[in-house]
C-alpha positions in Angstrom: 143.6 -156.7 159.0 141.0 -155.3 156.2 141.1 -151.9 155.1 138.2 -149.7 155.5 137.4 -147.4 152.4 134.7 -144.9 152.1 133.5 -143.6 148.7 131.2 -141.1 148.3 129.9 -142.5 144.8 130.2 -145.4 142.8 130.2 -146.5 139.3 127.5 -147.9 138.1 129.5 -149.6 135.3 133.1 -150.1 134.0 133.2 -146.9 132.1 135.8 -147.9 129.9 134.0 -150.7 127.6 131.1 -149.5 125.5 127.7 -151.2 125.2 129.2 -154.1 123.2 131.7 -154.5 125.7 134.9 -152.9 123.0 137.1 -151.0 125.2 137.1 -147.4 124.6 138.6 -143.9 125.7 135.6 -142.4 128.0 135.0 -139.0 125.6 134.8 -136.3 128.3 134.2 -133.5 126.6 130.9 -132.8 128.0 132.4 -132.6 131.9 133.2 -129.6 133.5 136.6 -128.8 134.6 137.2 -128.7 138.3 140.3 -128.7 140.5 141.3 -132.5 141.1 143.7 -133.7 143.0 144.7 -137.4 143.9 147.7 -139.2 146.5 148.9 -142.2 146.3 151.4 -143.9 148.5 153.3 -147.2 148.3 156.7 -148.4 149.5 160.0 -150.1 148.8 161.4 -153.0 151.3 165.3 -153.1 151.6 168.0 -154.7 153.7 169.0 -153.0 156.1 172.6 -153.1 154.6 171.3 -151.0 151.5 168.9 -149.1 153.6 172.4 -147.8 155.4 173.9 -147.5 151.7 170.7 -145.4 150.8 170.8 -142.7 154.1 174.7 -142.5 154.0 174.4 -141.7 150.3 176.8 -144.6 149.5 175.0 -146.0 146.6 177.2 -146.3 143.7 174.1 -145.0 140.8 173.9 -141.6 143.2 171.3 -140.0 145.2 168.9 -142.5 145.1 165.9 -140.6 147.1 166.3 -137.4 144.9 166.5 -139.6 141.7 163.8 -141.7 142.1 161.7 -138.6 143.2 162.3 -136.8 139.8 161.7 -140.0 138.2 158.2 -140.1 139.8 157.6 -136.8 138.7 158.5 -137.9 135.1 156.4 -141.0 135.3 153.2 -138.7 136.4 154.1 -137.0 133.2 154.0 -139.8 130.9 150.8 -142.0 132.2 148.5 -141.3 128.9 151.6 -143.2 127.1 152.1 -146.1 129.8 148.1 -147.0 130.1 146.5 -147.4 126.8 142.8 -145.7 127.8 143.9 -143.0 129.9 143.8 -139.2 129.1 146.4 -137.1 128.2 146.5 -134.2 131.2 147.7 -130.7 131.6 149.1 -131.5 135.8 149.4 -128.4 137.6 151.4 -130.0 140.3 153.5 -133.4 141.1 154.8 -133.9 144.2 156.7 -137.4 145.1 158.2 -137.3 148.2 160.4 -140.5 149.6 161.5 -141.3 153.2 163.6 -143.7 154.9 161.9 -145.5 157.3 165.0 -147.4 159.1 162.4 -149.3 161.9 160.4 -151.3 158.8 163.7 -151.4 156.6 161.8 -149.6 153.7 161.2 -146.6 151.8 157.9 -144.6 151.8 156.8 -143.4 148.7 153.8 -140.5 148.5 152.8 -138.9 145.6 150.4 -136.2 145.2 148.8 -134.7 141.4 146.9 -132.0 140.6 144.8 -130.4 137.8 141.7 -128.6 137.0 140.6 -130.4 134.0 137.3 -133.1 132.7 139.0 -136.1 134.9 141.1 -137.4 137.6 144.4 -138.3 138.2 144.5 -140.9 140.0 146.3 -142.8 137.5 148.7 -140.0 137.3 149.4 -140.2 141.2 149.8 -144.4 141.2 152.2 -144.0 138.3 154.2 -141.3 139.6 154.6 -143.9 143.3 155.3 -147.1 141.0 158.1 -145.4 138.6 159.7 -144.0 142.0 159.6 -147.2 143.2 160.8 -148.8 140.5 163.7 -146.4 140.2 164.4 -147.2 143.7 165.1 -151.0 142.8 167.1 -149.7 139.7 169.4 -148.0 141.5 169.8 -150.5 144.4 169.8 -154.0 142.1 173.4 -154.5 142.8 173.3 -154.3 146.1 169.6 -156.0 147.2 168.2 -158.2 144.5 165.5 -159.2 147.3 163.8 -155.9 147.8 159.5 -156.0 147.4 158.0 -153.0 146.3 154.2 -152.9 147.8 150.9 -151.7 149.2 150.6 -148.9 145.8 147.6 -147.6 146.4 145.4 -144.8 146.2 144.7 -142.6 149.6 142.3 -139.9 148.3 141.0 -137.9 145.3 138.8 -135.1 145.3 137.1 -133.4 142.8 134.9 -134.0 140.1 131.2 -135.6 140.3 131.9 -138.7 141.9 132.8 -136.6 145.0 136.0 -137.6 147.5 137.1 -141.1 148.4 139.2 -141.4 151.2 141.2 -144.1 152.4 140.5 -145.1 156.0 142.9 -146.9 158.4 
């Protein structure tokens, strides 16, 4: 089944090439600061042998919710240096928060950044689920080679001129 989005604006253009089509760091120096904030969400699919390992805290590397949690705070942290064009940020908040969801044999991953600066964080937010994620397989590899990280995606922003996008169901 599709997804529905709704965006209150959109770009005109890829803002990150200039006129000759070079790609380029978007100079924002001219934008006001407002309050932005952005959640993303994603998840990790696990046996259910490791999802047990996981909830009964069993897994050899440690606590792997409250690991990968700080590590998705650190990854929010770090985005300017992981994507080449982005901004480097000042967040006000990061918040990763991961739950077992024993029915679908997966963890849930949300993430949700804030600032008041010239730009978004959108990347910040999808960075901060992916590392998470990612730590989540690190720390479960020797138990579930087999698990699929997916659906990382953005569920809203706010702030800033282009207005609020939503993610609809």
């Amino acid at each position: 089944m599709a997804r529905k989005t709704r965006v209150t604006k959109t770009p005109a253009r890829l803002t990150h090439f200039d006129e000759a089509g070079r790609a380029h760091m978007v100079d924002v120096s001219a934008k006001a600061a407002t309050g932005r904030v952005a959640v993303a969400s994603g998840h990790v699919t696990v046996s259910k042998e490791t999802m047990r390992l996981i909830r009964a805290g069993q897994v050899k590397k440690g606590d792997v919710l409250s690991v990968a949690e700080l590590a998705g705070i650190m990854g929010a942290k770090k985005t300017s240096e992981l994507i080449p064009l982005c901004h480097p940020l000042a967040l006000s908040a990061v918040s990763v928060v991961l739950k077992p969801n024993p029915r679908q044999s997966r963890i849930e991953i949300t993430a949700t950044v804030r600032t008041t600066g010239p730009t978004g964080v959108e990347m910040e937010a999808l960075t901060a689920v992916s590392v998470a994620a990612l730590t989540v397989y690190d720390m479960c590899k020797a138990a579930d080679r087999a698990m699929v990280l997916g659906d990382i995606r953005l569920e809203h922003k706010s702030g800033g001129k282009s207005g609020v996008y939503e993610r609809t169901r």
